[in-house]
GUSEVO-175283 format. One record per residue (C-alpha): x, y, z. Coordinates in pm, 1 decimal, always signed. Example, Ala and Ser with C-alpha at 12.3 -4.5 7.8 and 13.67 -1.06 7.14 Angstrom:
<nodes>
[node [+1230.0; -450.0; +780.0]] [node [+1367.0; -106.0; +714.0]] 
</nodes>
This chain:
<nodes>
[node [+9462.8; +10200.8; +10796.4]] [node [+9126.6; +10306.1; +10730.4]] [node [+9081.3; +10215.8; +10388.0]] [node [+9160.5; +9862.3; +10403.9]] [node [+8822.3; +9793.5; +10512.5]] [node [+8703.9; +9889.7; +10169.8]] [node [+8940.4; +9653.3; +9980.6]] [node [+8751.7; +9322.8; +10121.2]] [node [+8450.7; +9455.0; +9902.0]] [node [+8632.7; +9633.6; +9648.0]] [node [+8572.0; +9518.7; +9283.7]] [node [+8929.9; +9668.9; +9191.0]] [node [+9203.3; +9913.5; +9345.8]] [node [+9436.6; +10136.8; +9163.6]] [node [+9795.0; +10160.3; +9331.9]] [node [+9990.2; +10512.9; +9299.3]] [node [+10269.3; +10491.5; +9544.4]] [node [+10407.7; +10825.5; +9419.2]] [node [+10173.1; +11130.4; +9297.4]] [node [+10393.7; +11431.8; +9270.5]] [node [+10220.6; +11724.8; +9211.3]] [node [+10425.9; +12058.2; +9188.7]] [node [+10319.5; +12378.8; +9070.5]] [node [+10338.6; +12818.2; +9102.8]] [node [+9985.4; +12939.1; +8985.8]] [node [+9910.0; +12639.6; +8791.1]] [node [+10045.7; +12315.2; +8895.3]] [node [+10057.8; +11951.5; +8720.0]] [node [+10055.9; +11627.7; +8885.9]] [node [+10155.6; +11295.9; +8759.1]] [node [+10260.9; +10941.3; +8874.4]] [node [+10239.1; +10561.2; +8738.0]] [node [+10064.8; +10281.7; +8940.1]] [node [+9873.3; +9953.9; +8882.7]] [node [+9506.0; +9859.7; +8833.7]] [node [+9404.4; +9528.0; +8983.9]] [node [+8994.3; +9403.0; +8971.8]] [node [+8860.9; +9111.0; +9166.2]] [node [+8735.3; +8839.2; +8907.1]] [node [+8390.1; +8629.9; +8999.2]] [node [+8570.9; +8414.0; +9193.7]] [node [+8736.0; +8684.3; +9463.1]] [node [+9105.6; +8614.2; +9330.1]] [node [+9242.3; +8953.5; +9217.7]] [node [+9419.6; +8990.4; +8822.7]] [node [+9732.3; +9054.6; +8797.6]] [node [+9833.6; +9440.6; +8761.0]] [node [+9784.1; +9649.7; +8481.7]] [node [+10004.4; +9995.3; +8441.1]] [node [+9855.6; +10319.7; +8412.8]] [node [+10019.9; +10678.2; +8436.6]] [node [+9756.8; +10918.1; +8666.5]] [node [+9788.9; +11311.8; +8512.7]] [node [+9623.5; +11613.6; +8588.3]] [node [+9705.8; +11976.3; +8637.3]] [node [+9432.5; +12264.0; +8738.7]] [node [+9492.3; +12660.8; +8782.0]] [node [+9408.0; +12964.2; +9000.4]] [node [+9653.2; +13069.9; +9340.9]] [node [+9883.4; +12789.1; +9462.4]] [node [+10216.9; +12706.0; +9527.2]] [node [+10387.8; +12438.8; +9680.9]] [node [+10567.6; +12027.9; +9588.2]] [node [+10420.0; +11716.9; +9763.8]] [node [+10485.6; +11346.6; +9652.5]] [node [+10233.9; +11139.4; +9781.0]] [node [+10079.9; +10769.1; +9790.8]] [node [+9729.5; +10731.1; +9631.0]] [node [+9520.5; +10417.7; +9655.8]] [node [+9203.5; +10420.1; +9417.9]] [node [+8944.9; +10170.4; +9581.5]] [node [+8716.0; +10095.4; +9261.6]] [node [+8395.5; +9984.7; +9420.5]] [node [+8166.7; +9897.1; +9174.5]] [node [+8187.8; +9742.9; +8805.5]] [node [+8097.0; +10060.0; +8632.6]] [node [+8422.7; +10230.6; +8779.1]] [node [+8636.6; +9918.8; +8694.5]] [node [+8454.4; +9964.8; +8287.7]] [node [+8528.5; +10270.9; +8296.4]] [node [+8897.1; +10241.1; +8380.5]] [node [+8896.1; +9998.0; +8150.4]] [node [+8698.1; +10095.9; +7878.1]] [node [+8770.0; +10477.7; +7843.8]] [node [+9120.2; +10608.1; +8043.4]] [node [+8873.7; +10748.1; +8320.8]] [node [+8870.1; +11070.9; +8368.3]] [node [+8814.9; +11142.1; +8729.4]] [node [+8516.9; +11350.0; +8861.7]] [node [+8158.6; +11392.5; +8694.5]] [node [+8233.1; +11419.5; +8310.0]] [node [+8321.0; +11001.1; +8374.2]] [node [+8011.1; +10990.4; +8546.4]] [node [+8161.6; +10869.8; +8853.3]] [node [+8163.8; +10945.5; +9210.6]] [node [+8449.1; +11043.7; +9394.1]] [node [+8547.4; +11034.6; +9720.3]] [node [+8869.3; +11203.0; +9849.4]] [node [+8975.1; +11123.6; +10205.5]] [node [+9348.4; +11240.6; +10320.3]] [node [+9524.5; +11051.7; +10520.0]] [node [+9411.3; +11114.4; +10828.0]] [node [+9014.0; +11119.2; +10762.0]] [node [+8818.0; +10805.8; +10867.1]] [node [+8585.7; +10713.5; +10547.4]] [node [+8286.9; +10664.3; +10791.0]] [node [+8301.1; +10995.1; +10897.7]] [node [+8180.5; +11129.6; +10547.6]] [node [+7864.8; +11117.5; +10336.5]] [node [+8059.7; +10963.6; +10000.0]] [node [+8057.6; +10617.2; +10140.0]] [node [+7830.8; +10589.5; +9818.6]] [node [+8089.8; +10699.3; +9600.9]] [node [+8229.9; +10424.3; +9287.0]] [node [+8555.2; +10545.9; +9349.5]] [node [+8727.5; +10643.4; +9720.1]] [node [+9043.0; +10788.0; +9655.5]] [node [+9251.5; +10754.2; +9976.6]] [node [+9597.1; +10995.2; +9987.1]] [node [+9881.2; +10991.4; +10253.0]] [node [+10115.9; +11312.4; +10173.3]] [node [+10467.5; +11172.5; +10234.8]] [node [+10685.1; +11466.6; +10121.8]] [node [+10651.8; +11821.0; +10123.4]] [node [+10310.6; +12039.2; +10122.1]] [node [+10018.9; +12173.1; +9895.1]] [node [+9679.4; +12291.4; +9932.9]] [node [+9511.4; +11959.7; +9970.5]] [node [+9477.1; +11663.8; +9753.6]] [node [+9242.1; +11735.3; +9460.9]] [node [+9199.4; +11421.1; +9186.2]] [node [+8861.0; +11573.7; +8988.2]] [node [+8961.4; +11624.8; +8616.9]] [node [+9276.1; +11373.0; +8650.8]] [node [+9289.0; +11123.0; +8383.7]] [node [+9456.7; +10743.3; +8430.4]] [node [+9594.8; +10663.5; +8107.3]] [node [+9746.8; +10326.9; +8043.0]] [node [+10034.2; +10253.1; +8016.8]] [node [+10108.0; +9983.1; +7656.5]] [node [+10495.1; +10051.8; +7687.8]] [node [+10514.0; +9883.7; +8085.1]] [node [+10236.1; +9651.7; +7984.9]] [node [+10430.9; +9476.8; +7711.7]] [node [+10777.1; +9482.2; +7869.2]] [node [+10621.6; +9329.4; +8134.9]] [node [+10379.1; +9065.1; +7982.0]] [node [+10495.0; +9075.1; +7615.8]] [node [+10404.0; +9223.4; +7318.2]] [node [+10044.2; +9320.3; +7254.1]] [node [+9952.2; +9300.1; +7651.1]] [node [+9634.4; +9514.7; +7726.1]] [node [+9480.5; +9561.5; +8041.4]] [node [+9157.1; +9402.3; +7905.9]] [node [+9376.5; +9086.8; +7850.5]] [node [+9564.4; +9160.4; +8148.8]] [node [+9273.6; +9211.3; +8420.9]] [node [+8942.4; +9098.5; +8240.3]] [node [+9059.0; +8782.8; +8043.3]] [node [+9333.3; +8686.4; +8270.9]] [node [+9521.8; +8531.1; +7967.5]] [node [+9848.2; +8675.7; +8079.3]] [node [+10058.7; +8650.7; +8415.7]] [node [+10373.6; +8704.8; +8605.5]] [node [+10441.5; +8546.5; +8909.0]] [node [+10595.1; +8840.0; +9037.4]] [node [+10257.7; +9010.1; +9100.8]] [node [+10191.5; +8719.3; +9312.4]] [node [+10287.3; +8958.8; +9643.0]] [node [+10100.4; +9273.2; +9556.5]] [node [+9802.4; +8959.3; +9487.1]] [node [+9867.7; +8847.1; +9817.6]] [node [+9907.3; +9150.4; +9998.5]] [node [+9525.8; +9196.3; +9903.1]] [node [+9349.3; +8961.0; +10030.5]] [node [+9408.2; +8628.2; +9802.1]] [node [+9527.2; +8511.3; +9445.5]] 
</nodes>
């Protein structure tokens, strides 16, 4: 896939492998994921959860379910995740780049984008894939069930003072642990 070649240089990615977004009018989208960020020494951190949310009105209709990845490609949009629940679009003060799932990133002029937002519609159909004004929120309640009590994504993906070996696969799957 096309956005692969962005992970090798990504400083973090941000895994939704089900958006749903649904809506008559208005519509609302929403789905949970995790945040990963490449430390100094190229091994990624183990996940942190976040919830993505949104919804936006004017004339639309439809349902669609689809898989988001969130290539973070500089240390502002990682801070930002990180620091403030970022709010996708310019009020974060980042750059977005949506590419569906059957654009080649090369073929656009956001390759200088912080964030590329990469979207493969699996069920159903909308009018296009729209993240601006979305907010990733985290998610404490996963966090702690799966790390403990008092987990944080700070902890989590900047401090690496907590782990579960069964990230190691989604670690893997990335390019190294």
């Amino acid at each position: 896939a096309a956005y692969w070649r962005f992970v090798k240089d990504a400083q973090g990615v941000v895994v939704l492998p089900r958006v749903v977004k649904a809506g008559f009018l208005g519509a609302a989208e929403g789905g949970s994921g995790v945040m990963l960020a490449r430390g100094a020494d190229g091994a990624w951190s183990a996940p942190a959860f976040y919830t993505l949310g949104g919804a936006s009105f004017g004339l639309q209709i439809g349902i669609q379910s689809t898989e988001v990845l969130l290539i973070l490609r500089t240390d502002k949009a990682v801070r930002a995740f990180l620091d403030h629940q970022a709010k996708l679009g310019a009020d974060a003060g980042l750059t977005v780049g949506v590419f569906g799932g059957g654009l080649e990133a090369s073929t656009t002029t956001n390759l200088g984008a912080d964030v590329l937002a990469f979207a493969h519609s699996v069920v159903g159909a909308f009018g296009g894939v729209a993240l601006e004004g979305a907010v990733l929120v985290r998610r404490k309640d996963l966090n702690e069930a799966y790390y403990g009590a008092g987990a944080t994504p700070q902890a989590i993906i900047i401090d690496r003072s907590l782990e579960n070996p069964d990230a190691d696969g989604l670690r893997a799957a990335l390019g190294g642990t």
